[in-house]
C-alpha positions in Angstrom: 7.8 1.6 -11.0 7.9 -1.7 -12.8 9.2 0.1 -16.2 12.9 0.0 -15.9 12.8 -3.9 -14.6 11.2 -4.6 -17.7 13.5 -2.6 -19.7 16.4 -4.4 -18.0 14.6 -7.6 -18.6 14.6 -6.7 -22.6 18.1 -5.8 -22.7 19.4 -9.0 -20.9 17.9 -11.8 -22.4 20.6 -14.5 -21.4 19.7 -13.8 -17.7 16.2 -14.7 -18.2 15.0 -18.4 -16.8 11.7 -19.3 -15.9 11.7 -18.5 -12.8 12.9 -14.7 -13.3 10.2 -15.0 -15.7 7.4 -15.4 -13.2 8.7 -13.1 -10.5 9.0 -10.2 -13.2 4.8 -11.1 -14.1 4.1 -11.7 -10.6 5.4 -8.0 -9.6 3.9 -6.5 -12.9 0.7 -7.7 -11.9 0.6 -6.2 -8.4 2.3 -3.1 -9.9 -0.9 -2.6 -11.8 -3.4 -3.6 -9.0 -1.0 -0.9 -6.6 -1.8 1.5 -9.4 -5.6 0.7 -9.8 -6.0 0.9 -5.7 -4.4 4.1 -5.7 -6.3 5.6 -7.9 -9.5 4.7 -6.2 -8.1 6.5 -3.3 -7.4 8.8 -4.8 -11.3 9.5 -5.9 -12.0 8.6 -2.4 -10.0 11.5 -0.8 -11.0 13.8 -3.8 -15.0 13.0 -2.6 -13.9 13.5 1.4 -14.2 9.6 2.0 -10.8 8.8 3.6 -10.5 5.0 4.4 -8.5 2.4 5.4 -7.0 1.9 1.8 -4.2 4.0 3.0 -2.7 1.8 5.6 -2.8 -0.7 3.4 -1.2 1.4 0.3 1.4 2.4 2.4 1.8 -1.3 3.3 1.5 -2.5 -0.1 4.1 -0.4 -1.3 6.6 -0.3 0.9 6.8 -4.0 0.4 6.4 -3.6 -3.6 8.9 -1.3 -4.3 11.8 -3.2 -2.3 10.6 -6.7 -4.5 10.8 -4.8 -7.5 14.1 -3.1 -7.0 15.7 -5.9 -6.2 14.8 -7.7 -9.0 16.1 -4.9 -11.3 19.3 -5.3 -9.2 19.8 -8.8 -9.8 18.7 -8.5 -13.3 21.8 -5.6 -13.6 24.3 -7.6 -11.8 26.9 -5.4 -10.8 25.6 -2.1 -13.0 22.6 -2.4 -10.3 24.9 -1.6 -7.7 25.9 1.5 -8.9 25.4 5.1 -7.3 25.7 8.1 -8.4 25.8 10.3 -6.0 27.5 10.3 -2.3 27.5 13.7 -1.2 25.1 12.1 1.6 22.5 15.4 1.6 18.9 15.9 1.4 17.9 15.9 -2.6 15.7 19.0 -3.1 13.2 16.4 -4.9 12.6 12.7 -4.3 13.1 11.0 -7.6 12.3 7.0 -7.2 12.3 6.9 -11.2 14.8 9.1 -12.4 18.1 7.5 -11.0 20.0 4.8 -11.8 18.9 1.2 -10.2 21.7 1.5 -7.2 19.5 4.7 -5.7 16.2 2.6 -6.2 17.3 0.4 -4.1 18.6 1.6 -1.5 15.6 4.7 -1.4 13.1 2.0 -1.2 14.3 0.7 1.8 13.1 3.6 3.6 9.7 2.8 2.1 8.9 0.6 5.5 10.2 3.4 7.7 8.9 7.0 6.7 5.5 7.7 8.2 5.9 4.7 10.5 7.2 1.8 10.2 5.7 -1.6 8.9 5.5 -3.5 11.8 3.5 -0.3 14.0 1.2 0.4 10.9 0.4 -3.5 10.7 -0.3 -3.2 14.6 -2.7 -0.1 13.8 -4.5 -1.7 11.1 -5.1 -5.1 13.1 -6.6 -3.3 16.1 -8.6 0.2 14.7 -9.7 -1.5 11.2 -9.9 -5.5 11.9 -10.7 -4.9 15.4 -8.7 -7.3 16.8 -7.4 -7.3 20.2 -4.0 -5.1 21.3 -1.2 -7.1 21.8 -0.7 -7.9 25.4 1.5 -4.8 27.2 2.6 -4.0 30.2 4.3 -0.6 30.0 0.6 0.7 28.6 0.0 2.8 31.4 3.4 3.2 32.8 5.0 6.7 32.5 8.2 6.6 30.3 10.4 7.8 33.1 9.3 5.0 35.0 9.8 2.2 32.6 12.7 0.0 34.0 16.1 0.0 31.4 
């Protein structure tokens, strides 16, 4: 995930300034914490001990992968911004590695929206793991075809 912004980083070294600098080491360093979580997880789920790590890996990543592809985007300049492909289907196969810069960027926006989006999942993991208290709603127990629009 972080390989390519470092590659990019590397190749360009009249775009790099201090403060490039510490974003890239910033990100490298969560990268490697995302990685080490995930593999605990992993060995979790592998002994039947599902958790609440997944929320937050979910969470985690989403947010991750959109810093980090930007970054390699501004480190490209305009070559970030190209695509390869606008045929606008399905691929057979997610790739978030094997594409150019342009397709990581925009396929990690989707990060915060497949299998809920940020915002909900935040909502979950504040009231059912934190135990905090719902946000106050009116609709709760209103039947959708009764909600005013």
């Amino acid at each position: 995930m972080i390989g390519p912004v470092a590659e990019a980083w590397r190749e360009r070294p009249k775009l790099r300034t201090h403060d490039l600098h510490q974003r890239l080491l910033t990100l490298w360093v969560e990268a490697e914490v995302a990685r080490l979580t995930g593999d605990r997880l992993r060995q979790q789920l592998a002994q039947g001990q599902p958790g609440p790590e997944g929320s937050g890996m979910k969470l985690g990543f989403a947010r991750l992968n959109q810093e980090i592809s930007g970054l390699e985007v501004e480190l490209l300049g305009d070559e970030g911004l190209l695509y390869d492909d606008w045929t606008m289907r399905r691929p057979d196969q997610v790739d978030f590695t094997g594409r150019e810069a342009g397709y990581r960027y925009l396929r990690s926006k989707g990060n915060s929206i497949e299998g809920g989006t940020s915002e909900v999942l935040l909502n979950i993991v504040a009231e059912r793991v934190l135990g905090l208290p719902s946000e106050p709603r009116t609709d709760k127990d209103v039947a959708w075809k009764d909600l005013a629009r």
